[in-house]
C-alpha positions in Angstrom: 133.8 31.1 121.9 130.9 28.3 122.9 127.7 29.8 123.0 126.3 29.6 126.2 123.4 27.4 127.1 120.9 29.9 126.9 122.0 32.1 123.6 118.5 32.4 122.5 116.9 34.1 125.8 115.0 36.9 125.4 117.0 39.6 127.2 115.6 43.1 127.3 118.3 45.6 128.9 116.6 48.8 130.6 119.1 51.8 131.2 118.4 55.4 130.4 122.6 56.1 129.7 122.6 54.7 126.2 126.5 54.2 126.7 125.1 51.6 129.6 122.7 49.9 127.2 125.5 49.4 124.2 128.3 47.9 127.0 125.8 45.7 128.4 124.3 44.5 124.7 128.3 44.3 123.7 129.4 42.1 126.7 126.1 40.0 126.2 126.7 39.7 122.5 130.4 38.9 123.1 129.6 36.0 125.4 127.1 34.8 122.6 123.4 35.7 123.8 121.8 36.2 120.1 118.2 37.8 121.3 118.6 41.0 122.7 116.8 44.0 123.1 117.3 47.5 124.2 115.1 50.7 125.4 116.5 53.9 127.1 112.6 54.8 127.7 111.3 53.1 130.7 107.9 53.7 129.6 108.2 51.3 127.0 108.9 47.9 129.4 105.6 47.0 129.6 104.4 47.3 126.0 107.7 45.2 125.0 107.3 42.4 127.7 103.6 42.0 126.3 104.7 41.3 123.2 108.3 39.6 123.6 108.1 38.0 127.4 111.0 38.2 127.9 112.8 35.6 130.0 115.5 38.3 131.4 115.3 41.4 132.1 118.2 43.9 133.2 116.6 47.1 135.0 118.4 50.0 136.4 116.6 51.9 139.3 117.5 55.4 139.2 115.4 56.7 135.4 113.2 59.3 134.6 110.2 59.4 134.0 109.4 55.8 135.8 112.2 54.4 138.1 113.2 51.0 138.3 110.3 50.3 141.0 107.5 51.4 139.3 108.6 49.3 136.4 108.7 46.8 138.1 105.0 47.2 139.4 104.0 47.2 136.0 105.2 44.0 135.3 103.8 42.2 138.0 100.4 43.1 136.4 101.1 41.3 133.1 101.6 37.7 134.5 101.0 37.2 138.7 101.8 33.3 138.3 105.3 33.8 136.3 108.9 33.8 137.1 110.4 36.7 135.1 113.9 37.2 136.6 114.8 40.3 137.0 118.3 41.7 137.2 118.9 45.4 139.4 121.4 47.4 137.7 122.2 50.3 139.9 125.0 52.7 141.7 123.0 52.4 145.1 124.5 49.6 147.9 121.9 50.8 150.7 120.4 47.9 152.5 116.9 50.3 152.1 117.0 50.0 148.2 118.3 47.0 147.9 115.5 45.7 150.4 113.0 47.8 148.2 114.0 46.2 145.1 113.4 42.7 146.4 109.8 43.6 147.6 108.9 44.9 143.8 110.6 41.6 142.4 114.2 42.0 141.9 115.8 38.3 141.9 119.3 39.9 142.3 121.8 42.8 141.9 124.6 44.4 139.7 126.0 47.6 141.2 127.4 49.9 138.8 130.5 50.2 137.9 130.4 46.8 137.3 132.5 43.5 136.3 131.8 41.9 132.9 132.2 38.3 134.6 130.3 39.2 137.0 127.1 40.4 134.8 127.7 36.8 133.3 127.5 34.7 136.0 124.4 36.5 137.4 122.9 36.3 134.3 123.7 32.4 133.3 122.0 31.7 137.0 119.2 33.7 136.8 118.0 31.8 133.2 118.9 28.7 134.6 116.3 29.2 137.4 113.9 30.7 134.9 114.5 27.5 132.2 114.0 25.2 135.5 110.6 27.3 136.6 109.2 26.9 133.0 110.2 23.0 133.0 108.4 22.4 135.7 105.5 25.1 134.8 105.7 23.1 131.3 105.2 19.5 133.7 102.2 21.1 135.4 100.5 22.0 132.4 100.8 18.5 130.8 99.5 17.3 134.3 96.3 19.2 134.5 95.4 18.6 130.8 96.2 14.6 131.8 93.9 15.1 134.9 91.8 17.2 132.9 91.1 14.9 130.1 90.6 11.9 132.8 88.2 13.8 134.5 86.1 14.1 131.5 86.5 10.6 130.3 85.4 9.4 133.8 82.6 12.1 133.7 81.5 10.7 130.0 82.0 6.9 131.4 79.0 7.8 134.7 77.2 9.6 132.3 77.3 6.6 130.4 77.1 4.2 133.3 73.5 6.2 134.4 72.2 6.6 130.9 72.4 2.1 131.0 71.3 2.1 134.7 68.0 4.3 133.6 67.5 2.0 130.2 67.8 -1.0 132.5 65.2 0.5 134.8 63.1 1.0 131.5 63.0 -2.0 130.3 62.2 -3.5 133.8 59.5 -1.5 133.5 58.2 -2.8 130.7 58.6 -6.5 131.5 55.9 -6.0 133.9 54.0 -4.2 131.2 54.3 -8.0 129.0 52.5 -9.6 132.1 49.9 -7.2 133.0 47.1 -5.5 131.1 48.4 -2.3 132.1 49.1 -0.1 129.5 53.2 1.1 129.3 51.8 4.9 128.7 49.9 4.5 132.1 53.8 4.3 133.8 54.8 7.2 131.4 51.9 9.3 132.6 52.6 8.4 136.4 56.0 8.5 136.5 56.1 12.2 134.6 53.3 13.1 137.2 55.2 12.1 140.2 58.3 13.8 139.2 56.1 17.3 139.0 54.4 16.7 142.0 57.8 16.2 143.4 59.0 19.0 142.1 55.9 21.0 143.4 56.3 19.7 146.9 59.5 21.6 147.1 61.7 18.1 146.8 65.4 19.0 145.2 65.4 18.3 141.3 68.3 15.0 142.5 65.9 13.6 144.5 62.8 14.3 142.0 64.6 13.2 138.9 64.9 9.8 140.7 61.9 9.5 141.7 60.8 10.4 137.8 63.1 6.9 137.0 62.1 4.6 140.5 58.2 5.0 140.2 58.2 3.9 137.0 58.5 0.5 138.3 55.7 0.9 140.8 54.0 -2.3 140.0 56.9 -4.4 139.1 55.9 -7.4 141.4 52.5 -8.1 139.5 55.5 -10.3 137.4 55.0 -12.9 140.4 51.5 -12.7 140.3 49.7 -15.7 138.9 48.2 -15.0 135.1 45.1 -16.0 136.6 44.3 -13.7 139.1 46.5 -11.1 137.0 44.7 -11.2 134.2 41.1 -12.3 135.4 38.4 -10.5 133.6 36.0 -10.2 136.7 36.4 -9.0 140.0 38.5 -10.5 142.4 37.4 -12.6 145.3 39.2 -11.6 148.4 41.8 -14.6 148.7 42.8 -13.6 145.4 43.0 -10.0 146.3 44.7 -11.0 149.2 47.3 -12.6 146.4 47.2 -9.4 144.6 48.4 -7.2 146.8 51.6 -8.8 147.2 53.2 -7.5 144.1 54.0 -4.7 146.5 56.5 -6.9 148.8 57.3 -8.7 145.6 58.3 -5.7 143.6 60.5 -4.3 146.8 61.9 -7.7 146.6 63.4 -7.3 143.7 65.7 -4.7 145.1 66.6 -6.1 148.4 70.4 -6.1 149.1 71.5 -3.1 146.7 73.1 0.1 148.1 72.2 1.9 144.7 70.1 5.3 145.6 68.3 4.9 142.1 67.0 1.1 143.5 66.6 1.8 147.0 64.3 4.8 145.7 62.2 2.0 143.3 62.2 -0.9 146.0 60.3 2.3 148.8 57.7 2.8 145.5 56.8 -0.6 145.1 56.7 -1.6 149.0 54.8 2.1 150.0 52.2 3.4 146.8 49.2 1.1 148.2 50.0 2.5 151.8 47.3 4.8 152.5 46.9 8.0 154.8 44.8 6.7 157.4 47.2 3.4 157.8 44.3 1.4 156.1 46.5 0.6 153.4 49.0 -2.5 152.8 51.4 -4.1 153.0 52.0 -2.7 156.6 49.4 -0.5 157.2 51.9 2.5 157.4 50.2 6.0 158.2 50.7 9.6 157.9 54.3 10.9 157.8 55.7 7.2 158.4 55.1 6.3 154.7 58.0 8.0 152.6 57.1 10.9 150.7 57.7 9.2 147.4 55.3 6.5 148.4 52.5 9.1 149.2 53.7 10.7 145.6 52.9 7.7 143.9 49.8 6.8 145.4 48.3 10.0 144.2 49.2 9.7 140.8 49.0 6.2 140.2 45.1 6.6 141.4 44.4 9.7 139.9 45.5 8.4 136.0 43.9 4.7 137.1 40.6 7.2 137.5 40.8 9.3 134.0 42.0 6.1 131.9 39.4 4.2 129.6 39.5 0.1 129.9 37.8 -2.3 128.8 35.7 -2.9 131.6 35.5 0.9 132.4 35.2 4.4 131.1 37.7 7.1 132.4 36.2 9.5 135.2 35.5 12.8 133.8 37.5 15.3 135.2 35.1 17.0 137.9 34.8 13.6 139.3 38.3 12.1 139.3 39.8 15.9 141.0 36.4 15.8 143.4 37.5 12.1 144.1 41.1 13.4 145.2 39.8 16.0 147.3 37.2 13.9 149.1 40.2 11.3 150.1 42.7 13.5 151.1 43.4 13.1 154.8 42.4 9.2 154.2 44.2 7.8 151.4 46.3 10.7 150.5 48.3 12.9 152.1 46.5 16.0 152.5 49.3 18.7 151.5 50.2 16.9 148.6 46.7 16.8 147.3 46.7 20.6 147.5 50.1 20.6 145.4 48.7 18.3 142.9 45.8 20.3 142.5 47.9 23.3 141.6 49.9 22.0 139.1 46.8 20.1 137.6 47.6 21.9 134.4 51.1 19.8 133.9 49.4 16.9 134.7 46.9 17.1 132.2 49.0 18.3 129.6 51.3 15.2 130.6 48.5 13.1 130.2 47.4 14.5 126.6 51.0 14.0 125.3 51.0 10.1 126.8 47.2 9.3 126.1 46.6 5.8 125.5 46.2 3.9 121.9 42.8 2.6 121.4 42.1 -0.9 123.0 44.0 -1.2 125.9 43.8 -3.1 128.7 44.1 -2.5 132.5 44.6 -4.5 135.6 43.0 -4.5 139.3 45.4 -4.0 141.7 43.7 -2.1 144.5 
């Protein structure tokens, strides 16, 4: 006889007459199913299924111990999200158990006495619909890993994509760095600052960690600043303070026509950390709440380091001085809350500025 196109499903037959377990396992074996298993204990289902899954299982109701339903209540514990089909062997035609049965999971019926051919047919569908459920459980597998493995490739390729936008950022940094006298540890110390000072001013850690990245190129425009007024040892005269000051519009110039947070959040630095409280500050004279937040950030620790750093042509402020200094402005150049939250979290800053201090001999420029 051809074996059948399942012969090597897991069958488990459930009956407590053994004479119903050995005809079943005989007509089974007869029609060539090779992996077959037996209990007369109902008991036992759930500790076999655990072990075997079986892809078939042929249950009759009426047993002691457990009956056919509470078996089958067991087994809907072991896997919620499979198809197990399950075969009702029993002497009961009522429409009540029958109706019972499908509730608890029954896929179909044999009623006892029954047919050899009929057992067959039953059980040759019932696989089938179990070999197409695993197919396609099988497909959606494979899919998830594919969308899974995508998902993390694209999650690697932004990480990579932000870790270049941030180096790009650096090193824009630092080409304003190769024109000025400022030192690069003075953008280190005021970029950290503003990002705790962000932090401390109850900004979300997105929006902070940005501005940690965007006020690092603060001063970016002093790049179109002519060497002579940019690097002039004396002070300025006020036509060339007038030229000065417009690495602010410069610097935001640089960013104009981008819908990139990361940039947008640099070009509001550069245009707003020389705007001032009071509205006496440039390039428009903003005031109060109308300068952006990240502008007011920067303003306060762009002066407060400027203060504590040794140049050439000045020592730093002690300490006393340069927080007494913050305090006396507050409400004129800085915001007045924000002063408060720097002063509380004076402690970071300082250590900040410990960690970054600057090598001996460097230089500073004048922006004011």
């Amino acid at each position: 006889m051809k074996a059948p196109a399942f012969a090597d499903a897991r069958i488990l037959i459930v009956d407590d007459h053994q004479a119903n377990l050995d005809l079943l396992e005989a007509v089974l074996g007869a029609a060539g199913y090779t992996n077959l298993s037996t209990t007369s204990d109902p008991r036992t289902v759930e500790t076999l299924h655990r072990s075997r899954r079986f892809d078939l299982i042929l249950l009759d109701i009426r047993m002691p111990f457990l009956d056919g339903f509470q078996v089958m209540a067991h087994l809907a514990k072991i896997d919620r999200d499979d198809y197990l089909p399950i075969l009702v062997l029993t002497a009961q035609t009522d429409a009540v158990t029958q109706r019972r049965a499908l509730e608890c999971g029954a896929k179909d019926f044999v009623t006892k006495p029954f047919e050899a051919a009929d057992v067959l047919l039953r059980v040759r569908n019932m696989l089938e619909v179990r070999k197409l459920y695993n197919e396609r459980r099988s497909q959606n597998e494979i899919l998830e890993a594919k969308v899974l493995e995508r998902t993390l490739a694209l999650e690697e390729r932004n990480r990579q994509l932000s870790h270049a936008r941030i180096e790009v950022i650096r090193r824009l940094a630092r080409v304003g760095e190769y024109r000025d006298n400022e030192t690069g540890f003075h953008v280190l110390r005021m970029s950290r600052s503003c990002h705790r000072l962000a932090l401390a001013a109850g900004i979300d850690a997105a929006t902070a960690e940005q501005i940690l990245h965007a006020s690092q190129m603060h001063d970016l425009g002093k790049i179109g600043i002519p060497d002579g007024i940019l690097l002039k040892p004396g002070r300025l005269d006020p036509d060339e303070m007038a030229i000065m000051r417009t690495h602010s519009t410069i610097g935001a110039s640089v960013f104009d026509d981008t819908d990139d947070d990361l940039l947008l959040m640099a070009r509001s630095i550069a245009l707003t950390h020389h705007e001032k409280w009071d509205g006496s500050g440039y390039p428009r004279g903003l005031k109060g709440t109308d300068i952006p937040i990240e502008g007011r950030i920067s303003a306060i620790c762009d002066v407060f380091d400027a203060l504590m750093s040794e140049r050439p042509y000045k020592k730093g402020w002690p300490l006393d001085q340069a927080v007494a200094f913050m305090i006396e402005n507050a409400g004129s150049h800085f915001d007045p809350e924000l002063v408060v939250k720097f002063q509380e979290i004076l402690p970071e800053i300082l250590a900040i500025q410990a960690e970054f201090r600057d090598p001996a001999g460097d230089g500073h420029s004048k922006s004011t």
